[in-house]
Structures are given as C-alpha cells and as structure tokens.
PDB file with one MODEL, atoms N, CA, C and O in Angstrom:
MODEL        1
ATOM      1  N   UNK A   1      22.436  12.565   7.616  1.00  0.00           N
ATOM      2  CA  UNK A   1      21.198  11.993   7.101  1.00  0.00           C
ATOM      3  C   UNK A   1      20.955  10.672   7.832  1.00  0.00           C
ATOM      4  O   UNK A   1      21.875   9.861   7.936  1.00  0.00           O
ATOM      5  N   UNK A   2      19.827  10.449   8.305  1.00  0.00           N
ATOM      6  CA  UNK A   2      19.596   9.349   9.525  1.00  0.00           C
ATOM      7  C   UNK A   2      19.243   8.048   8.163  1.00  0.00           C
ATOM      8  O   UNK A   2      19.460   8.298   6.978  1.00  0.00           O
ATOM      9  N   UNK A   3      18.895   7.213   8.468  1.00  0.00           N
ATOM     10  CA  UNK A   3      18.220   6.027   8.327  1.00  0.00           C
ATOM     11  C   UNK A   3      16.673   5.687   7.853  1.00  0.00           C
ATOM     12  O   UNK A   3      16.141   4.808   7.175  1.00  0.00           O
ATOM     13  N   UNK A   4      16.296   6.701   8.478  1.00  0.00           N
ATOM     14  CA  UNK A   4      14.488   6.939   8.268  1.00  0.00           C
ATOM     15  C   UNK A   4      14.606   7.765   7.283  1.00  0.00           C
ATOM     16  O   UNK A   4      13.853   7.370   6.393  1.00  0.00           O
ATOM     17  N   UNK A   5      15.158   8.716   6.965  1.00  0.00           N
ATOM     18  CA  UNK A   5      14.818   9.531   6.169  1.00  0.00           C
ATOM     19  C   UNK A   5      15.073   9.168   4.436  1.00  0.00           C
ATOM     20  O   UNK A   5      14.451   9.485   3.422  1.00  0.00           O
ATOM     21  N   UNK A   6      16.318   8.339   4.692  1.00  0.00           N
ATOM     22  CA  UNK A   6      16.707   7.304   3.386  1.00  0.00           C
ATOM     23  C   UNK A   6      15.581   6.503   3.401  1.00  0.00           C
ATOM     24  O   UNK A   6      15.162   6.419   2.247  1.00  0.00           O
ATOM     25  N   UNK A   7      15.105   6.064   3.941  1.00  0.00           N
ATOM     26  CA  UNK A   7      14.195   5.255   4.134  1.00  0.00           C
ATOM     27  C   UNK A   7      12.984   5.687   3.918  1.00  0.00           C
ATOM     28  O   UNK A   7      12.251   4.966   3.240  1.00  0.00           O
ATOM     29  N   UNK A   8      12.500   6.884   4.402  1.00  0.00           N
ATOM     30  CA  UNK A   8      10.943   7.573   3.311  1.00  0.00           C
ATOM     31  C   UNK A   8      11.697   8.266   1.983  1.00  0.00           C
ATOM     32  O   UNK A   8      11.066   8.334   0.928  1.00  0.00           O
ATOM     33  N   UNK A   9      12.607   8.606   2.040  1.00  0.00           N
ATOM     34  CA  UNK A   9      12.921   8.977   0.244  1.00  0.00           C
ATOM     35  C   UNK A   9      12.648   8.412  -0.642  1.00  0.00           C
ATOM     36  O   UNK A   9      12.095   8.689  -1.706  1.00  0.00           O
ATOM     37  N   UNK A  10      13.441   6.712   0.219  1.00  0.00           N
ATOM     38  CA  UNK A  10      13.172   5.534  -1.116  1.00  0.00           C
ATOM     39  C   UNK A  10      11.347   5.250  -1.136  1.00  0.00           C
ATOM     40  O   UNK A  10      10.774   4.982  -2.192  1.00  0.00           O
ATOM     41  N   UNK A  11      10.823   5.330  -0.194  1.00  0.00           N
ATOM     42  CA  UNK A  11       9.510   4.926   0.160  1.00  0.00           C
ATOM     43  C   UNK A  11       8.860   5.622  -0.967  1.00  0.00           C
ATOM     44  O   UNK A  11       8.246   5.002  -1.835  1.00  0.00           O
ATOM     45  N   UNK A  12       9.006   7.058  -0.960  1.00  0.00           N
ATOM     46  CA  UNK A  12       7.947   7.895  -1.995  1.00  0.00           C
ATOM     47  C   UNK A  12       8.247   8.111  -3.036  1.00  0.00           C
ATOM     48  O   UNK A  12       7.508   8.665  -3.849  1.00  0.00           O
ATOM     49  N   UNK A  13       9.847   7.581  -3.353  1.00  0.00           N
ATOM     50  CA  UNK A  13       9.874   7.155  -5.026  1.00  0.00           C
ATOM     51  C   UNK A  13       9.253   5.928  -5.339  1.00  0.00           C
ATOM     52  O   UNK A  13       8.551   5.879  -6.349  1.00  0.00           O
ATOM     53  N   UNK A  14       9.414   4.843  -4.570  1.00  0.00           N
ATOM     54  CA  UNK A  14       8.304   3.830  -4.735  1.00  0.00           C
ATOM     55  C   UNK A  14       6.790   4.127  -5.324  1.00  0.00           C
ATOM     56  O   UNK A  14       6.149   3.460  -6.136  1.00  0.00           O
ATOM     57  N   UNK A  15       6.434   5.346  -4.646  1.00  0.00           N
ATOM     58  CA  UNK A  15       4.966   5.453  -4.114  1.00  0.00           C
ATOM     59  C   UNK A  15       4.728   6.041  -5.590  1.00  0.00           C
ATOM     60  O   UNK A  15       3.735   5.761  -6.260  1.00  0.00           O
ATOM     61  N   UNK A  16       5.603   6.760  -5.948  1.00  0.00           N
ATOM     62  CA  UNK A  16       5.482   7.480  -7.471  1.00  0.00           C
ATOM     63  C   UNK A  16       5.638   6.316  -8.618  1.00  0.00           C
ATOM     64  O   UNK A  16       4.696   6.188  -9.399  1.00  0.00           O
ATOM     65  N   UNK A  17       6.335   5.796  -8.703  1.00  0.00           N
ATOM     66  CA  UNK A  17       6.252   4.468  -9.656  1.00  0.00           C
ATOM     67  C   UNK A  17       5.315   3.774  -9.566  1.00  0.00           C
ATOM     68  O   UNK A  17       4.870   3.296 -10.610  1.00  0.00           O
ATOM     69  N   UNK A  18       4.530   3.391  -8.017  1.00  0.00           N
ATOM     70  CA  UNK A  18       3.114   3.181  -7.750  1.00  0.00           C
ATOM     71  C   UNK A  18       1.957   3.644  -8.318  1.00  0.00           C
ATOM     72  O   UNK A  18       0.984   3.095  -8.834  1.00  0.00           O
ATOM     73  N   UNK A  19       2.344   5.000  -8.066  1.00  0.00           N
ATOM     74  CA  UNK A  19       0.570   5.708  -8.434  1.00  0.00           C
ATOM     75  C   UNK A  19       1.013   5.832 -10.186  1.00  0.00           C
ATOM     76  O   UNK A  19       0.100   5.972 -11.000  1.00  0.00           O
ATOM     77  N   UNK A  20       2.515   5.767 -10.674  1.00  0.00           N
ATOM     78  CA  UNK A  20       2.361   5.377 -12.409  1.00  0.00           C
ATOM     79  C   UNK A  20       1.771   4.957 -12.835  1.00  0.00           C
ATOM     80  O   UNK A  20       0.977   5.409 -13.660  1.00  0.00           O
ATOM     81  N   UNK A  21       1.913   3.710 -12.400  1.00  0.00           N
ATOM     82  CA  UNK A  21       1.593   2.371 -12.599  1.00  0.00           C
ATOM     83  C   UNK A  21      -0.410   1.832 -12.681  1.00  0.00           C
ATOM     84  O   UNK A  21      -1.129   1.207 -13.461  1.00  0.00           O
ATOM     85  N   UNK A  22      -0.608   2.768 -10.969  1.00  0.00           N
ATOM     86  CA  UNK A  22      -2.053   2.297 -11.150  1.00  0.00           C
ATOM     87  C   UNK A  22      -2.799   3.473 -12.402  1.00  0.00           C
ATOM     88  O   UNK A  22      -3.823   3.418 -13.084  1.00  0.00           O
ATOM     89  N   UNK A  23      -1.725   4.459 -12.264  1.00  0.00           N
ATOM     90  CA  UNK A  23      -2.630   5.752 -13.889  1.00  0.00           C
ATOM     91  C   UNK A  23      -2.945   4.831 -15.149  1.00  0.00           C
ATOM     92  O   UNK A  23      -4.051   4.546 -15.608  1.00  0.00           O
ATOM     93  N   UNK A  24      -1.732   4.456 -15.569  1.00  0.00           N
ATOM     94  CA  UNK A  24      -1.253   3.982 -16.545  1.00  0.00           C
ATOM     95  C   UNK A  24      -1.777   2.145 -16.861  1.00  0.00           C
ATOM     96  O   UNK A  24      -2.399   1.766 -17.853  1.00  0.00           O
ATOM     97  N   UNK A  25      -1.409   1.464 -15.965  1.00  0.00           N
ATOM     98  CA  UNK A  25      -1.633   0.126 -16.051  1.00  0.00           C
ATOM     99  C   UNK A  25      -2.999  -0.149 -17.655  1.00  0.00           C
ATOM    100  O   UNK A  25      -4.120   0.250 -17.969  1.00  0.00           O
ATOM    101  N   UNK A  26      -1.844  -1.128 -18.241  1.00  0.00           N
ATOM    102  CA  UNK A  26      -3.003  -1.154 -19.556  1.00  0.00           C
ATOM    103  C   UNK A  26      -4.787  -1.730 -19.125  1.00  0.00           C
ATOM    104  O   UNK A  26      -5.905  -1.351 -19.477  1.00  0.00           O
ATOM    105  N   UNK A  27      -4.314  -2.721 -18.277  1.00  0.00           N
ATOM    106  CA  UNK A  27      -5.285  -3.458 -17.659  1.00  0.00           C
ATOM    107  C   UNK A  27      -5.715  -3.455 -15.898  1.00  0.00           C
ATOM    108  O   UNK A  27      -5.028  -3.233 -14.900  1.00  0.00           O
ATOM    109  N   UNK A  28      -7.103  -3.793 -16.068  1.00  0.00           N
ATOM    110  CA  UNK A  28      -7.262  -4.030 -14.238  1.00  0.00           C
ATOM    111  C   UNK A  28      -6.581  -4.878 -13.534  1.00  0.00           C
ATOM    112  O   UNK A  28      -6.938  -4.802 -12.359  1.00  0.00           O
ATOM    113  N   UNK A  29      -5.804  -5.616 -13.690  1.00  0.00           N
ATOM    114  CA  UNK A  29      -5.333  -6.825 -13.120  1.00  0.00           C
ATOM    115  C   UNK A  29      -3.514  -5.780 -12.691  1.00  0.00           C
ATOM    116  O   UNK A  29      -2.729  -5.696 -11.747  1.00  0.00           O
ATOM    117  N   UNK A  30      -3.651  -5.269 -13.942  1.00  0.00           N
ATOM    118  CA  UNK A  30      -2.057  -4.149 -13.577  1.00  0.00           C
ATOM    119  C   UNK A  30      -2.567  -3.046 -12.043  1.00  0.00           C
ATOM    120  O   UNK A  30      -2.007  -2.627 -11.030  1.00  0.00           O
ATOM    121  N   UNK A  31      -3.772  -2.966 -12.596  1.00  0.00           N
ATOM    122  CA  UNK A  31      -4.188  -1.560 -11.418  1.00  0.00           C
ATOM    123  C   UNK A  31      -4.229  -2.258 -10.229  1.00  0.00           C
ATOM    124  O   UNK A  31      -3.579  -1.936  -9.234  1.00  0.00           O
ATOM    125  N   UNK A  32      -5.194  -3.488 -10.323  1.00  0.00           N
ATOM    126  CA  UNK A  32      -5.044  -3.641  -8.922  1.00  0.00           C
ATOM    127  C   UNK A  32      -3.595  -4.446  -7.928  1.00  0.00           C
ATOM    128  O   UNK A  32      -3.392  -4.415  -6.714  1.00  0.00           O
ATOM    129  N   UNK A  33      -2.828  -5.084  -8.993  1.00  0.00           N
ATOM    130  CA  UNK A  33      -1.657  -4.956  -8.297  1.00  0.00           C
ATOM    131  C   UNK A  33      -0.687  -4.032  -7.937  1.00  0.00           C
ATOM    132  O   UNK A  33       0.197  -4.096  -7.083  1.00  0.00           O
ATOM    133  N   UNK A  34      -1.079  -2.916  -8.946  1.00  0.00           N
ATOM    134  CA  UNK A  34      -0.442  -1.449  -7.998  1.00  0.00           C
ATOM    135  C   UNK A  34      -0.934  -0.874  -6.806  1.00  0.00           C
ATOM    136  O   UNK A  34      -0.292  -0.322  -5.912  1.00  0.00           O
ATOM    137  N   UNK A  35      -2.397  -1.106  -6.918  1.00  0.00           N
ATOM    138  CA  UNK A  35      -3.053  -0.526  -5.448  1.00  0.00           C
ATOM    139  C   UNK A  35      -2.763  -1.382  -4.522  1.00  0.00           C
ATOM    140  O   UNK A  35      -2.640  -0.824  -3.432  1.00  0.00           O
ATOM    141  N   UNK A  36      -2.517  -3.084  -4.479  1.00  0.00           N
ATOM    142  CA  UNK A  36      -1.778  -3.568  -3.635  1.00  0.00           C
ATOM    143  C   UNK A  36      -0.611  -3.011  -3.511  1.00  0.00           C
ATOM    144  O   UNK A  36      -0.325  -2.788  -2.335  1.00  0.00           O
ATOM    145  N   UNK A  37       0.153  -2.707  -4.254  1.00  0.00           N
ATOM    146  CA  UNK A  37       1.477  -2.523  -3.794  1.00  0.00           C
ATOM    147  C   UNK A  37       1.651  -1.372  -3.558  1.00  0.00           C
ATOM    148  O   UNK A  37       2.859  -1.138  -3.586  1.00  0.00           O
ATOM    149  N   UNK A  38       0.839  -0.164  -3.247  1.00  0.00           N
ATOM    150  CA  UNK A  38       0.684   1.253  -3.044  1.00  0.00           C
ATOM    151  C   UNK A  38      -0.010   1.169  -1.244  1.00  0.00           C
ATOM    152  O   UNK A  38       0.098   2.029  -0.370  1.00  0.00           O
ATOM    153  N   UNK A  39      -0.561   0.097  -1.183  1.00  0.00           N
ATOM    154  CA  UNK A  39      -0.893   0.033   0.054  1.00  0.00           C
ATOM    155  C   UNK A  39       0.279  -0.398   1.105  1.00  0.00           C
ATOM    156  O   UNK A  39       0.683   0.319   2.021  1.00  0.00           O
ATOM    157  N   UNK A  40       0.760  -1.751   0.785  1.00  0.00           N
ATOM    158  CA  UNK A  40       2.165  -1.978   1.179  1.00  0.00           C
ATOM    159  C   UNK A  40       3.132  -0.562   1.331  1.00  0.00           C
ATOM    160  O   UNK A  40       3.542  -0.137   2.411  1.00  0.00           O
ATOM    161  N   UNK A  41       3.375   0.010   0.111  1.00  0.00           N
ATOM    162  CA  UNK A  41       4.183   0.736   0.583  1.00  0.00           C
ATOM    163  C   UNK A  41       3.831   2.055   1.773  1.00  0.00           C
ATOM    164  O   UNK A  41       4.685   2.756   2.317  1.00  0.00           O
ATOM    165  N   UNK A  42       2.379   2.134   1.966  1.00  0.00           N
ATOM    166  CA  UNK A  42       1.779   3.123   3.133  1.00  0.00           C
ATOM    167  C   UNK A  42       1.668   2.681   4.094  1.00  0.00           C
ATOM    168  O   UNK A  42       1.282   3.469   4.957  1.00  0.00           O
ATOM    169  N   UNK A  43       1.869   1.496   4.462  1.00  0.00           N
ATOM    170  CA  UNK A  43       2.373   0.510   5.485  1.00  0.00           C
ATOM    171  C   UNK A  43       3.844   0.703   6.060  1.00  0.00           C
ATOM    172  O   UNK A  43       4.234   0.688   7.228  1.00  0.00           O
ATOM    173  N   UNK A  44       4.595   0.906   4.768  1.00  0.00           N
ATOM    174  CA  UNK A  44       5.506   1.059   5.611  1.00  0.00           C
ATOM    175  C   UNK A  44       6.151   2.389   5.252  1.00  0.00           C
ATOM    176  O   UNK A  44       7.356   2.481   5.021  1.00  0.00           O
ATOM    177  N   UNK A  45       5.593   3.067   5.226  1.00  0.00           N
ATOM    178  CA  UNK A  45       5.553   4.713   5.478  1.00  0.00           C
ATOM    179  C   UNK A  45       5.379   5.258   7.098  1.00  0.00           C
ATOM    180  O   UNK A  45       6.007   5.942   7.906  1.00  0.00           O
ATOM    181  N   UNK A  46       3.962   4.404   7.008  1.00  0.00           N
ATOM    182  CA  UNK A  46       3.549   4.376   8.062  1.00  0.00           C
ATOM    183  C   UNK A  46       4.753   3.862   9.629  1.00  0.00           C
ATOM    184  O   UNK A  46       4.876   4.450  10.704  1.00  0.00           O
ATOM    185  N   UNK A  47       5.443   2.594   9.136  1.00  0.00           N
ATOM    186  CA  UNK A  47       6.083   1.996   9.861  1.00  0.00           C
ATOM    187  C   UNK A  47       7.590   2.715  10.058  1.00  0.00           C
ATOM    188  O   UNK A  47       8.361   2.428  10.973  1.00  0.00           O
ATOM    189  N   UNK A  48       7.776   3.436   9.298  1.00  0.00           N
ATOM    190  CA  UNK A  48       8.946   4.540   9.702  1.00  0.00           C
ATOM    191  C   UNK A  48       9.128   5.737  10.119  1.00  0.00           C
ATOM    192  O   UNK A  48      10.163   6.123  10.662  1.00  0.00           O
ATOM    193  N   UNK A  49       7.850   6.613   9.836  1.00  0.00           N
ATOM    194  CA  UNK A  49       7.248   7.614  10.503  1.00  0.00           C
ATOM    195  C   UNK A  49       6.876   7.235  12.082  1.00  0.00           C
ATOM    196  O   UNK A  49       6.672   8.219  12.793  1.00  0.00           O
ATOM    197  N   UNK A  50       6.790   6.240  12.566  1.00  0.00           N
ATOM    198  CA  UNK A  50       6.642   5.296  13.698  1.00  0.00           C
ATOM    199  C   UNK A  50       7.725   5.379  14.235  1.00  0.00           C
ATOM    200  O   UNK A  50       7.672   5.817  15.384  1.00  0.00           O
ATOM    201  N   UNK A  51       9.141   5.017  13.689  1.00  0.00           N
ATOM    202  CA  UNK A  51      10.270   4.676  14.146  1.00  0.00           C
ATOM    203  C   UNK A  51      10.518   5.782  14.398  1.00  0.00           C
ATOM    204  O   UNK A  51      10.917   6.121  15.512  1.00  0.00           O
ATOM    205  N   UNK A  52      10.310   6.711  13.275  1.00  0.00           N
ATOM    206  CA  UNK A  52      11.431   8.608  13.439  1.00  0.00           C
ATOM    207  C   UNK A  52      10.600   8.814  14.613  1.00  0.00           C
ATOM    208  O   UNK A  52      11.387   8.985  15.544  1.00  0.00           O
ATOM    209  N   UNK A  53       9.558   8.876  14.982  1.00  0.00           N
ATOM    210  CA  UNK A  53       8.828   9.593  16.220  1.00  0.00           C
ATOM    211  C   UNK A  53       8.841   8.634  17.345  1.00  0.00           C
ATOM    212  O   UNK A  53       7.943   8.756  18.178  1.00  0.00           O
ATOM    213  N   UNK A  54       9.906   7.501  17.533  1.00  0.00           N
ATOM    214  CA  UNK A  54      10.033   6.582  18.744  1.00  0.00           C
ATOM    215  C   UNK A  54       8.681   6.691  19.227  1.00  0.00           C
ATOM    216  O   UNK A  54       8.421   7.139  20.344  1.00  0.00           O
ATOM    217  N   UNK A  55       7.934   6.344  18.518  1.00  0.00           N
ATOM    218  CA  UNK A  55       6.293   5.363  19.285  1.00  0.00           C
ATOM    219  C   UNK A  55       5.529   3.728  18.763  1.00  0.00           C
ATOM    220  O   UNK A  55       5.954   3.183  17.744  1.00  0.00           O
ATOM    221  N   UNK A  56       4.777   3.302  19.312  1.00  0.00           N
ATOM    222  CA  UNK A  56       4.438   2.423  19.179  1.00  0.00           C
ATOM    223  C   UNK A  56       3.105   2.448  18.350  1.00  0.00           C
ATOM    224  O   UNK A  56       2.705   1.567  17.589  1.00  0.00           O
ATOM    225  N   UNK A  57       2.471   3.704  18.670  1.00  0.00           N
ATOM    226  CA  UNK A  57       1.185   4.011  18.370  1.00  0.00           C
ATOM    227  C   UNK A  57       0.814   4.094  16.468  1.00  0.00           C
ATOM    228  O   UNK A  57      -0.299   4.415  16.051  1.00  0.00           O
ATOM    229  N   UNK A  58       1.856   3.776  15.655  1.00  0.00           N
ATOM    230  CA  UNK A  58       2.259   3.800  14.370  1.00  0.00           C
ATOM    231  C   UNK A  58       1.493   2.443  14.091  1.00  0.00           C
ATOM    232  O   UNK A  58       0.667   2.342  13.184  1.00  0.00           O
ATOM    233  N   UNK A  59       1.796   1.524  14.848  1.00  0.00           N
ATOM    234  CA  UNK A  59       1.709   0.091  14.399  1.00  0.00           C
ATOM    235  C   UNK A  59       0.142  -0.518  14.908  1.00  0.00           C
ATOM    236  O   UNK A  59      -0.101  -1.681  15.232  1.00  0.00           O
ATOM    237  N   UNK A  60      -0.667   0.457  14.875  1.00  0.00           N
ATOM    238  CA  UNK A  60      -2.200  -0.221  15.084  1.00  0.00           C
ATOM    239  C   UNK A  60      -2.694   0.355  14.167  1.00  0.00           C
ATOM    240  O   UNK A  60      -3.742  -0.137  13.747  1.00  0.00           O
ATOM    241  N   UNK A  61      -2.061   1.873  13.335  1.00  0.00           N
ATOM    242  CA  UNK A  61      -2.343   2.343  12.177  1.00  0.00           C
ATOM    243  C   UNK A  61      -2.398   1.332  11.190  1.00  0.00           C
ATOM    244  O   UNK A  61      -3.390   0.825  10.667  1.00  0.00           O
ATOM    245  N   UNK A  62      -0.828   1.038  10.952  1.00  0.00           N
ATOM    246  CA  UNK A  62      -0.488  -0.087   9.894  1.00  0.00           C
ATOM    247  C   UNK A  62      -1.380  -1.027   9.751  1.00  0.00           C
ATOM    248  O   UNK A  62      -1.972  -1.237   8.693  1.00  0.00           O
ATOM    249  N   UNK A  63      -1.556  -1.703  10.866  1.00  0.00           N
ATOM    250  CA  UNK A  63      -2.514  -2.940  10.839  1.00  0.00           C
ATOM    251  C   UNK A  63      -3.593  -2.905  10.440  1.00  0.00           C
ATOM    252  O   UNK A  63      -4.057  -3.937   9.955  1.00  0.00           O
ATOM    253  N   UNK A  64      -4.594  -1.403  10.512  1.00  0.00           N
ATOM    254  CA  UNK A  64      -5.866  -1.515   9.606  1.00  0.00           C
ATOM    255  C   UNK A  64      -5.720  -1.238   8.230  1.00  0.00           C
ATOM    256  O   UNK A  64      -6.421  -1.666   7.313  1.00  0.00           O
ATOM    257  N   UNK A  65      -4.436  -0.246   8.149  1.00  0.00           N
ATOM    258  CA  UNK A  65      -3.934  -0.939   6.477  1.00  0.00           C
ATOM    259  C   UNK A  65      -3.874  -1.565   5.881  1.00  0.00           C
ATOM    260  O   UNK A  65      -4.455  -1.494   4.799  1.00  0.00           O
ATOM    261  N   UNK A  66      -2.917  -2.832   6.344  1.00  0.00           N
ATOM    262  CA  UNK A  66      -3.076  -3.855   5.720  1.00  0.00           C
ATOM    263  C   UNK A  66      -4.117  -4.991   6.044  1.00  0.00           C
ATOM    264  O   UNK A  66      -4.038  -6.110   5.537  1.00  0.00           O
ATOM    265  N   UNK A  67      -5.155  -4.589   6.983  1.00  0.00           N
ATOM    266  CA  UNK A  67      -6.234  -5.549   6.940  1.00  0.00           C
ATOM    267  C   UNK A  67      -6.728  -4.584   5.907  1.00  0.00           C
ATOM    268  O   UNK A  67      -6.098  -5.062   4.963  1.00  0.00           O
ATOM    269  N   UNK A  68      -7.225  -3.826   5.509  1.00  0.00           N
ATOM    270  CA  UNK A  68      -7.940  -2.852   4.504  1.00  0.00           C
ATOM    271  C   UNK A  68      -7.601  -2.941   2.988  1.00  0.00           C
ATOM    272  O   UNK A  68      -8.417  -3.126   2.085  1.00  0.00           O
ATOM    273  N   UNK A  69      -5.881  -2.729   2.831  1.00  0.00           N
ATOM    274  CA  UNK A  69      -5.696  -3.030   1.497  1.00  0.00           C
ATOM    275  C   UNK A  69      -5.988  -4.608   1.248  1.00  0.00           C
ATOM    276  O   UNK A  69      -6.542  -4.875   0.182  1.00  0.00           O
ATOM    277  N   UNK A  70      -5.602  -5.916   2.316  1.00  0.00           N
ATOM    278  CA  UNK A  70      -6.118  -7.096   1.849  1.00  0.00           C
ATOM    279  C   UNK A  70      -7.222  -6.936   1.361  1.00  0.00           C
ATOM    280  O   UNK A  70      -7.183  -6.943   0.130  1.00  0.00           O
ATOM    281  N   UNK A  71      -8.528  -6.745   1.929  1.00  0.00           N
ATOM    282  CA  UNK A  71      -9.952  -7.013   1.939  1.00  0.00           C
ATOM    283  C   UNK A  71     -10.161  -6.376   0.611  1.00  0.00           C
ATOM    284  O   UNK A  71     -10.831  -7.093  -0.132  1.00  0.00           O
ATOM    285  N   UNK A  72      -9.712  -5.016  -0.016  1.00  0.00           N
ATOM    286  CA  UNK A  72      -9.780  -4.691  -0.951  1.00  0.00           C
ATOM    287  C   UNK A  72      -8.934  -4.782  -2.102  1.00  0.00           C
ATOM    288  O   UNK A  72      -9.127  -4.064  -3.083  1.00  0.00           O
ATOM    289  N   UNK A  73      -7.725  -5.879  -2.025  1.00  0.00           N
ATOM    290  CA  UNK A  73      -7.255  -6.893  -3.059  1.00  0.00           C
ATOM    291  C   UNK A  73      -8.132  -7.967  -3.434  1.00  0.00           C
ATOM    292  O   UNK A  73      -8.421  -8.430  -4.537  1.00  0.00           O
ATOM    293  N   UNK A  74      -8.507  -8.272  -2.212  1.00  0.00           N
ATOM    294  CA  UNK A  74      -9.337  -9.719  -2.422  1.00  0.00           C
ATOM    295  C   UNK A  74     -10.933  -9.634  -3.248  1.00  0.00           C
ATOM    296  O   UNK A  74     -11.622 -10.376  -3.948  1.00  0.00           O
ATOM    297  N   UNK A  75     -10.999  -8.411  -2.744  1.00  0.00           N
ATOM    298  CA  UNK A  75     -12.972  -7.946  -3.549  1.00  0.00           C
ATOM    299  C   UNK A  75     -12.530  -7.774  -5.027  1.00  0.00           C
ATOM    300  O   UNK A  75     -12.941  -8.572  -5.869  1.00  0.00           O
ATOM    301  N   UNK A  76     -11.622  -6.657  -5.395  1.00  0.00           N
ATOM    302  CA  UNK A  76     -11.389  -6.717  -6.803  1.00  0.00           C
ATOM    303  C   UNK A  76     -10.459  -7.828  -7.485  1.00  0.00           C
ATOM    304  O   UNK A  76     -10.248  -7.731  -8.694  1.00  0.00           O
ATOM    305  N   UNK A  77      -9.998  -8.688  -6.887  1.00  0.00           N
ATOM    306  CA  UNK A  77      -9.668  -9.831  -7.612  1.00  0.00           C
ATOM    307  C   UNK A  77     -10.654 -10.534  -8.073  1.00  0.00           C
ATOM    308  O   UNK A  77     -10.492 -11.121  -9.144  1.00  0.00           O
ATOM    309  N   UNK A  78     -12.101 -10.652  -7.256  1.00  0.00           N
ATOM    310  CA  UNK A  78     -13.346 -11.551  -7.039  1.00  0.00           C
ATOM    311  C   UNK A  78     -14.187 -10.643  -8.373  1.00  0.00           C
ATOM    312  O   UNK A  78     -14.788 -11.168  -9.311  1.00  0.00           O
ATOM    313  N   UNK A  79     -14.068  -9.614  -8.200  1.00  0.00           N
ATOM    314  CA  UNK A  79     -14.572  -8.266  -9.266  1.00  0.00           C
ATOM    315  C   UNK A  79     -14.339  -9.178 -10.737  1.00  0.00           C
ATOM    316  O   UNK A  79     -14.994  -9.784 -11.585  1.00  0.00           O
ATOM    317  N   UNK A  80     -12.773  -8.775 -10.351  1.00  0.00           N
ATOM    318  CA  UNK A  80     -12.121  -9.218 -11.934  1.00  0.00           C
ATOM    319  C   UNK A  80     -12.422 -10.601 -12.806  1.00  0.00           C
ATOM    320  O   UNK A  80     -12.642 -10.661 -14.015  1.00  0.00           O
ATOM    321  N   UNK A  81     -12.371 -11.684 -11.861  1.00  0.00           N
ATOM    322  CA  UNK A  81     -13.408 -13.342 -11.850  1.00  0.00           C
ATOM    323  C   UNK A  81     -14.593 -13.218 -11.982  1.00  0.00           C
ATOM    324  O   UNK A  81     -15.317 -14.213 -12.012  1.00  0.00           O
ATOM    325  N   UNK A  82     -15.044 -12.059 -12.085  1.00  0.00           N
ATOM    326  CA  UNK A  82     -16.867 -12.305 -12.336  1.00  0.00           C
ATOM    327  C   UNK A  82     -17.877 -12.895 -11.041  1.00  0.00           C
ATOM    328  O   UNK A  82     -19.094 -13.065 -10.964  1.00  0.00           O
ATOM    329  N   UNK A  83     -16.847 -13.094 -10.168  1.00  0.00           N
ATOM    330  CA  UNK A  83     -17.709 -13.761  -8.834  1.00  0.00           C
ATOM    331  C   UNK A  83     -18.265 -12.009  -8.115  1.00  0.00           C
ATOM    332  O   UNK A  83     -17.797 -10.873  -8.189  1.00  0.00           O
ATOM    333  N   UNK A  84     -19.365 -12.572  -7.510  1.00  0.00           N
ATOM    334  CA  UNK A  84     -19.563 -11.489  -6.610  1.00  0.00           C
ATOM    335  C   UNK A  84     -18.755 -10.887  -5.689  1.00  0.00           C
ATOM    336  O   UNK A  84     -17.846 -11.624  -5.308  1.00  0.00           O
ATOM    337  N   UNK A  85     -18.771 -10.056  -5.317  1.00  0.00           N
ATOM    338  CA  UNK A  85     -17.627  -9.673  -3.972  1.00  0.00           C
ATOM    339  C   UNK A  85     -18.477 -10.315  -2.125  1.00  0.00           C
ATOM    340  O   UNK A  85     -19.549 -10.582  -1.581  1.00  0.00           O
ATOM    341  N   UNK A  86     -17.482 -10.264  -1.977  1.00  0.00           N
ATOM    342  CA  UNK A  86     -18.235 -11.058  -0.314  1.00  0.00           C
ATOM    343  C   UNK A  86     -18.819  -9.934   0.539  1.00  0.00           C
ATOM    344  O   UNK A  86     -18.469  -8.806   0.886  1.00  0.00           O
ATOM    345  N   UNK A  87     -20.186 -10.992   0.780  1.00  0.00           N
ATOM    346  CA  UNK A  87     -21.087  -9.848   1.546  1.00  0.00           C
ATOM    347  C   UNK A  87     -21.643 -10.541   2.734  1.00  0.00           C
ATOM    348  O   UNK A  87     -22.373  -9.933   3.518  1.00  0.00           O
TER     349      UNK A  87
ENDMDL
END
C-alpha cells in the first residue's frame, strides 16, 4: 500500500464527515465552514491524485480551487453579515 493511497483513504473519510456536516450543520455559519473545509479537502485530493500520476498539471487545477472556494467563503460570509456580496 503506497503513500497516496493512505493518503486519499484518509482524504474521503474526511470528505464524508464533510458533506455530514454541511447536510446536517444546525446553522449557516456550520455549512459554510464545511463547504470551506470540503473545498480544502478537494484541493488536496486534487494534490495527490497529482503526485500518484507524477505530473505537474494537478497543481493549476488546485489553484482555481482554492481561488474559487475562497471567493465563495468570502460572498457567504458577507451573505451571512447582511452586507451585499461583491460585485
């Protein structure tokens, strides 16, 4: 058993306690810190599926991930404050 593969096992039990979490979460403030942290962890899904297939081409994926899950932490935080979202 390699390294990567321990390594997406633990990833998609994460990902399942994740998507619990955003089902379940009593409140929005719970959801959207699961969808942050559901994004993170597809980041680095992403970033080991990268490694098992020795390429580089993994890591320009990632990066619109996490520019993507930011931008959409930051709108529903602004959501949740009653401020408008940025336009």
């Amino acid at each position: 058993m390699t390294a990567t593969t321990v390594a997406l096992a633990m990833l998609v039990a994460a990902m399942a306690l994740g998507l619990a979490r955003l089902i379940r979460g009593p409140h929005l403030g719970d959801r959207i810190v699961a969808g942050d942290t559901i994004a993170l962890i597809v980041i680095n899904l992403v970033a080991a599926l990268g490694v098992r297939a020795d390429t580089r081409l993994y890591a320009d994926v990632a990066a619109v991930i996490a520019i993507l899950g930011f931008i959409g932490t930051v709108a529903a935080a602004r959501y949740l404050r009653g401020r408008p979202p940025l336009a």
